[in-house]
Each structure stands twice: as C-alpha cells, then as structure tokens.
PLY file of the C-alpha trace (Angstrom):
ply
format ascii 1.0
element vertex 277
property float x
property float y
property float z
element edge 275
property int vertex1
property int vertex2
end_header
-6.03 -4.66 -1.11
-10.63 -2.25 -1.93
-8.58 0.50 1.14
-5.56 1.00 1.55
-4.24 0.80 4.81
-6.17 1.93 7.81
-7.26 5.66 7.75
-6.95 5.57 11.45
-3.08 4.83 11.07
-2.50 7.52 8.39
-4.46 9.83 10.62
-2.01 9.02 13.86
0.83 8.97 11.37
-0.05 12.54 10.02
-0.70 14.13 12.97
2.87 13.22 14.58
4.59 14.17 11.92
2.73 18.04 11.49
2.86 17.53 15.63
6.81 18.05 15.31
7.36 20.18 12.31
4.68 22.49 14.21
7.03 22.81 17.32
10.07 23.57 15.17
8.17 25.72 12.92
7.44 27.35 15.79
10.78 28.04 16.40
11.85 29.62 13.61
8.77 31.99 13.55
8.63 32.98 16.64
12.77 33.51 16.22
12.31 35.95 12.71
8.99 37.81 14.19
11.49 39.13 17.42
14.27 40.27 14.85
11.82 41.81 12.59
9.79 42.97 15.11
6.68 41.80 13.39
3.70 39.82 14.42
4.38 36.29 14.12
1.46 35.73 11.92
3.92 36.77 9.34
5.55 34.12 9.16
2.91 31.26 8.80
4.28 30.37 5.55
7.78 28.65 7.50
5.40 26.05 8.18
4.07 24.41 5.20
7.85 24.72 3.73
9.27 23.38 6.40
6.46 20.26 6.45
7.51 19.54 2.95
10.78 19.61 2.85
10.84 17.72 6.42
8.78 14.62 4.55
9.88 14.82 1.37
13.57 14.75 2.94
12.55 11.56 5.44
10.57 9.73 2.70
13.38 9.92 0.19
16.36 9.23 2.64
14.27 6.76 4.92
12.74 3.93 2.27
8.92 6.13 2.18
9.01 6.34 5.88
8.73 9.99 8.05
8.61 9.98 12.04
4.93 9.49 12.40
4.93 6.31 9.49
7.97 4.63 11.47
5.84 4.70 14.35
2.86 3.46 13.28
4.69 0.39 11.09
4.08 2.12 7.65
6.12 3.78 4.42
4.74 4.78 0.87
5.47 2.76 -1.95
4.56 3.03 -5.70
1.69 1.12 -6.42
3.62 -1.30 -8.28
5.35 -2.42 -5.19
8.74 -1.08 -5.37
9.69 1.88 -3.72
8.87 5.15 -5.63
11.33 7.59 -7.64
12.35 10.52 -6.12
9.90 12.89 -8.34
6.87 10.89 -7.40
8.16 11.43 -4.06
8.70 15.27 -4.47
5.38 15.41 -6.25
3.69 13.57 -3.88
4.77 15.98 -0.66
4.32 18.94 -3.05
0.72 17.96 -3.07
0.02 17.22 0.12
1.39 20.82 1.69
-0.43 22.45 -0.80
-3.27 22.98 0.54
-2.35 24.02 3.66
-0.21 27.06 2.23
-3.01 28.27 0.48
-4.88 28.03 4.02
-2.02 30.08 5.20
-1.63 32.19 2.00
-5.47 33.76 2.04
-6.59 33.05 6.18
-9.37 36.40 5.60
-10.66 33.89 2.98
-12.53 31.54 4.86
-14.55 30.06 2.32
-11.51 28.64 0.47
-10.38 27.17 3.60
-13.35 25.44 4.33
-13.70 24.25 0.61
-9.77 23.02 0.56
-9.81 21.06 3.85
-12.86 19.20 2.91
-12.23 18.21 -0.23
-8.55 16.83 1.25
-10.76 15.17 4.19
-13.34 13.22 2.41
-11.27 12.11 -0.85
-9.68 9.32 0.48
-13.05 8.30 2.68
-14.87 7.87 -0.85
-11.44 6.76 -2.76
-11.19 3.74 -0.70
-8.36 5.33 1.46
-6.60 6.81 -1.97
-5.84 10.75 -1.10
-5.03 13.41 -3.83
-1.58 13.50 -3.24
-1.54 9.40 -3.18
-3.21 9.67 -6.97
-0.65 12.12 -8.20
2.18 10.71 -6.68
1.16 7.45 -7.78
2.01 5.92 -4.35
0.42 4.12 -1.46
0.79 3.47 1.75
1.47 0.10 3.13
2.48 -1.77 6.33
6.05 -2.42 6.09
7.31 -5.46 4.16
8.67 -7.08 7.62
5.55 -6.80 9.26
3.57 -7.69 6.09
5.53 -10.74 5.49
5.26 -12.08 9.22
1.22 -11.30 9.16
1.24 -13.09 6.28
2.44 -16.17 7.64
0.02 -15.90 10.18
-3.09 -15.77 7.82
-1.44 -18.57 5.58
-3.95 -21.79 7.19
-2.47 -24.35 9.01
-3.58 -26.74 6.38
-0.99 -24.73 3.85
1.75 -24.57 6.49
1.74 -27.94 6.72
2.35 -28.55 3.06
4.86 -26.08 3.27
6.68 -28.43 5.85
6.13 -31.30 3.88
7.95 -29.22 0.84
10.96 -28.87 2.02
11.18 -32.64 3.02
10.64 -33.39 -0.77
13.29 -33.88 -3.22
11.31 -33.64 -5.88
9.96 -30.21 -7.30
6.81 -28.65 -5.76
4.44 -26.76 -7.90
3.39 -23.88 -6.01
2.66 -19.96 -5.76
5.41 -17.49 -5.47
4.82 -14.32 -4.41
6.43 -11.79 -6.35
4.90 -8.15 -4.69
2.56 -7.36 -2.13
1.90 -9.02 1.05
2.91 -12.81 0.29
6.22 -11.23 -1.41
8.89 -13.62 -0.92
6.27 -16.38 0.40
6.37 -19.76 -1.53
2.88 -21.51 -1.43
2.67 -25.19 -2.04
-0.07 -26.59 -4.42
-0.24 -30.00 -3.18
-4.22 -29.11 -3.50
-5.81 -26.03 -4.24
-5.65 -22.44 -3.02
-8.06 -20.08 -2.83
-7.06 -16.29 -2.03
-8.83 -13.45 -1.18
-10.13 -11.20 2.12
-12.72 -14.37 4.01
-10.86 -16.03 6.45
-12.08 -19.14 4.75
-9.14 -18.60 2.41
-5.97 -20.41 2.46
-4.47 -17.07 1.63
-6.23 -14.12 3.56
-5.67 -10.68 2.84
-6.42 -7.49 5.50
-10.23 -7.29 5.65
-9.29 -3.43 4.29
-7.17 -4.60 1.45
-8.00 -2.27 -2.08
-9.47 -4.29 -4.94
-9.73 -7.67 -3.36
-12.98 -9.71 -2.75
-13.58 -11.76 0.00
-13.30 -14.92 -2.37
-11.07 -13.52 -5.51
-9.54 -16.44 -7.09
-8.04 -19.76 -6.58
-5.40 -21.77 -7.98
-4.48 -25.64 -8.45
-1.82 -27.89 -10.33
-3.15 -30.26 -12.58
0.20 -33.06 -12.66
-1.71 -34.65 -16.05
-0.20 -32.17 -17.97
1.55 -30.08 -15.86
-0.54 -27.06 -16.03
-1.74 -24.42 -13.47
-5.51 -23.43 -13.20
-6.34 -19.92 -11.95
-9.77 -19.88 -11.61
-11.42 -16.07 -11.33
-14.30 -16.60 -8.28
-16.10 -14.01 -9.67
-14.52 -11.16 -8.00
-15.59 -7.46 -8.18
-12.03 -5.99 -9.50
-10.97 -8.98 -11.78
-7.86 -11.09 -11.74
-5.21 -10.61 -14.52
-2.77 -12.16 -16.29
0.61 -10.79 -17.02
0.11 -9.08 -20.26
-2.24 -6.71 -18.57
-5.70 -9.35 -19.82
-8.51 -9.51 -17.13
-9.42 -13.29 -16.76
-13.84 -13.47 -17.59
-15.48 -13.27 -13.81
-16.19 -17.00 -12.84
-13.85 -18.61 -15.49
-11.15 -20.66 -15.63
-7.43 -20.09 -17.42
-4.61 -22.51 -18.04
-1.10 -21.04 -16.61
2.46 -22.95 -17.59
5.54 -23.16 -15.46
6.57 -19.69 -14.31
3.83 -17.54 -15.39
2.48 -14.44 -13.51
-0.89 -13.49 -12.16
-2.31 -10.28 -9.96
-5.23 -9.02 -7.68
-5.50 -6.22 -6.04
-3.41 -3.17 -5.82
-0.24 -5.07 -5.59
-0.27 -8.55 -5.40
1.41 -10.57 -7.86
2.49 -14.37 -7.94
4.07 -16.45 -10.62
3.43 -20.24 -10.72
5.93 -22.54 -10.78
8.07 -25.88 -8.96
10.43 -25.66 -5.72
12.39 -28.23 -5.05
1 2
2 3
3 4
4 5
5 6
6 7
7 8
8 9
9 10
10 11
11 12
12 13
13 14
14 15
15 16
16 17
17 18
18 19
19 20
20 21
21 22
22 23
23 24
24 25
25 26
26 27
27 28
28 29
29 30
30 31
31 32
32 33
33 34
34 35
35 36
36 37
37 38
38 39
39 40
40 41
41 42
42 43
43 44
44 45
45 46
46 47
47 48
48 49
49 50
50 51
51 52
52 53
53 54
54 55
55 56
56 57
57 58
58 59
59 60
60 61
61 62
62 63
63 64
64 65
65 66
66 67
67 68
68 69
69 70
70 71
71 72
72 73
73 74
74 75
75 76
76 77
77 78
78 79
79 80
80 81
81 82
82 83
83 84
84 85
85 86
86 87
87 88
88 89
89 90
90 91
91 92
92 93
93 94
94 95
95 96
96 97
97 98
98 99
99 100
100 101
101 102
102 103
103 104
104 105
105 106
106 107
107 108
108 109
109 110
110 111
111 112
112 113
113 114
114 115
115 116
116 117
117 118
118 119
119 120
120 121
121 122
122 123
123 124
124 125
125 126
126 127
127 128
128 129
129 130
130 131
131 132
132 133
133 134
134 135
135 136
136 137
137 138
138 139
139 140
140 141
141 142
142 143
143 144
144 145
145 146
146 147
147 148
148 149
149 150
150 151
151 152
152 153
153 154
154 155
155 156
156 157
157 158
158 159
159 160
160 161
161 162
162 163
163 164
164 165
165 166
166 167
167 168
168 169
169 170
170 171
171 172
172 173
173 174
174 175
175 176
176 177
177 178
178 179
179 180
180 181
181 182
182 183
183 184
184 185
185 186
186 187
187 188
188 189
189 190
190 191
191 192
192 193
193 194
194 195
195 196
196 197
197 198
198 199
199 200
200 201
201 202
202 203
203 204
204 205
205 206
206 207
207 208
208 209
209 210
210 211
211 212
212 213
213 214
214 215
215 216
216 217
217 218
218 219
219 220
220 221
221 222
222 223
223 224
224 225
225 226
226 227
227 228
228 229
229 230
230 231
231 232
232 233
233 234
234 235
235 236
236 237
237 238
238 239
239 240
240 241
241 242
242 243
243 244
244 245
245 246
246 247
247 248
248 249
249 250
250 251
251 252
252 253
253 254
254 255
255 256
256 257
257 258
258 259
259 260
260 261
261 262
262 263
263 264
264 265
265 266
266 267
267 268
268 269
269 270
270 271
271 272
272 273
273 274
274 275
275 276
C-alpha cells in the first residue's frame, strides 16, 4: 500500500470539510462579536473547536467518514484494518486542529505560522502520504471497503477469475488465498497455479500503483498437492513479506505455509492460505 491514498483526495476531502465548518463558524462569530460588540477577530478560536469537534463527532458516529471523506469515497481506519477506537479517533482530530489554533492563538507571530503550516504540508509528501496526526492516531486513510472490494475484482486477471469460476463448480476443496484485511478482504483466490501479488499490472493480484509498502512484484504464492503445502515465495521486495508471528520472510526466499496459515504486505494486507470447497 508505499502512499496511502491519493494526496489529491485528502486534499479535496479536507478542504470541504474546513469549507463548511468555516461557514458555520462564521456564524457563530459573527453572532457573539454583535452581542459583545467586539471585533470579530475575537472570536477566531470558535473555529478550530468547532472543526474538531465537527470531525471527531462525524468520524466516530459515521464508521471514520466526515462530509468531505463521504464524498470523495474515503474513511480512516487503524492501520490494522479495523476501524479505530474512539481515543485514537479523539487523538487523531486533536492533532490535526492543533495547529491551526495556535495559528489563531499567536496571528502577530508570523514566523510560527509559517513554521507550523509547513511542517503539516510537507510531512505526509516525504511520509509517503502518512500526516502527523495519521502517526499519532495510528490511523489511515483508505478507499472504502465497498469500493475497495469491487476495484479489486477488477484488478484480479481474467486468468484468476476464471479459476474462480471453475471453483465453485468443484466439489472438491480448492486451495487458495483468503483475504483477511486490506483490499482483497473477503476475496477468495484460487491456487489452481500460482499467484503473484504486488503493484505491476503483470500481477494476478494488483494493488493501487500508490499503495504504502508494496513493490511492484512483492511475493507470490502456489500449492504444492505432493504434500499439501503452500509456498510463499518473497520476490525480493523493498518492505518484506511476513509471516504471522510478526517474522520477515529473507528477500528472494522461499517459506513453506500449512493449511490456514497467515501472511502480510503492505500496510494492511493480510491473507491466510487454505481449501474452499
């Protein structure tokens, strides 16, 4: 998955979503600067609180997905996969406004403006798409499962879809990849010969050409019926492939997996091996 999802999605994503608290921030400052009779200047701060508590509220009630992310086919997850707690939510939004009420908090100070805003900007351009608050919050952001799972079956080869017809024809068990998390979750692969996966089209399983910690040729995997065995065979990727327990399989080598156990690449992506009848 090397990025994470587009930047220019986030970007749109961001910008509706600060686009509409704006307005009603707005609102309400322009509302307590007439009572008061104050400048509404004064009130700057109503809009940083009112960002977070606008996305921490839709992220936490709305399965990691505000306005702008519903829009644009995206929500935050954890980067296991599963949807994130409601403190690495909190924490996450927490960081995020952050820096803009200290923008708000010392305007006359231009210097830490400038300072705060880039650092925000260019972290996830040289984080491969990871922002502060992403880090922290230990969350990412992701196309939405629906939309994952149906590109997936469009980058699955026609050579695989095939066996996959051919599968459910069978009565007897087909060895094959399932995929646990990430964006074959829920996708069985037949291994009627063998797969490879990784970010080349080449690949019978392709992954987004922006996808974090995936090369374009990762791994592959085939069943040997001798013995009944699984081979998951490293291609030499950057980021490593790993086995369950947490082990990183030796670039360019070959491991030996039994019925039902687990592999992952990437951010996110995790499959088990094992039959489908």
């Amino acid at each position: 998955m090397k990025r994470q999802e587009g930047m220019g999605k986030r970007i749109v994503a961001g910008l509706i979503d600060m686009g509409v608290t704006a307005v009603v921030a707005a609102i309400f400052m322009f509302s307590a600067a007439s009572i008061a009779g104050k400048e509404i200047r004064n009130y700057a701060i109503i809009f940083p609180i009112l960002l977070f508590f606008y996305m921490a509220v839709m992220d936490l009630t709305n399965d990691g997905q505000t306005l702008g992310r519903k829009i644009v086919k995206e929500q935050v997850v954890g980067k296991n996969g599963k949807r994130p707690s409601a403190v690495d939510f909190v924490v996450r939004n927490l960081v995020k406004t952050m820096p803009i009420l200290i923008i708000v908090m010392f305007p006359n100070i231009w210097i830490i403006t400038i300072v705060i805003a880039g650092i925000y900007f260019l972290v996830p351009f040289i984080n491969k798409g990871y922002a502060i608050h992403d880090m922290v919050g230990a969350t990412t952001v992701n196309t939405c499962k629906s939309d994952k799972r149906d590109e997936g079956d469009e980058n699955v080869s026609g050579e695989v879809k095939e066996e996959k017809k051919v599968a459910t024809r069978e009565q007897e068990p087909v060895p094959g990849l399932y995929g646990v998390s990430g964006m074959y979750e829920d996708t069985f692969i037949p291994l009627t010969r063998k797969v490879t996966l990784g970010r080349s089209t080449t690949c019978n399983l392709v992954f987004e050409e922006d996808a974090p910690r995936i090369s374009r040729r990762h791994c592959s995997v085939a069943y040997r019926e001798a013995d009944d065995t699984y081979i998951l065979t490293d291609l030499e990727s950057s980021y490593g492939t790993f086995l369950e327990d947490g082990s990183r399989i030796p670039a360019g080598k070959a491991v030996l997996l039994e019925e039902g156990e687990a592999f992952s690449l990437g951010q996110s992506e995790q499959f088990r091996v094992g039959k489908k009848l």
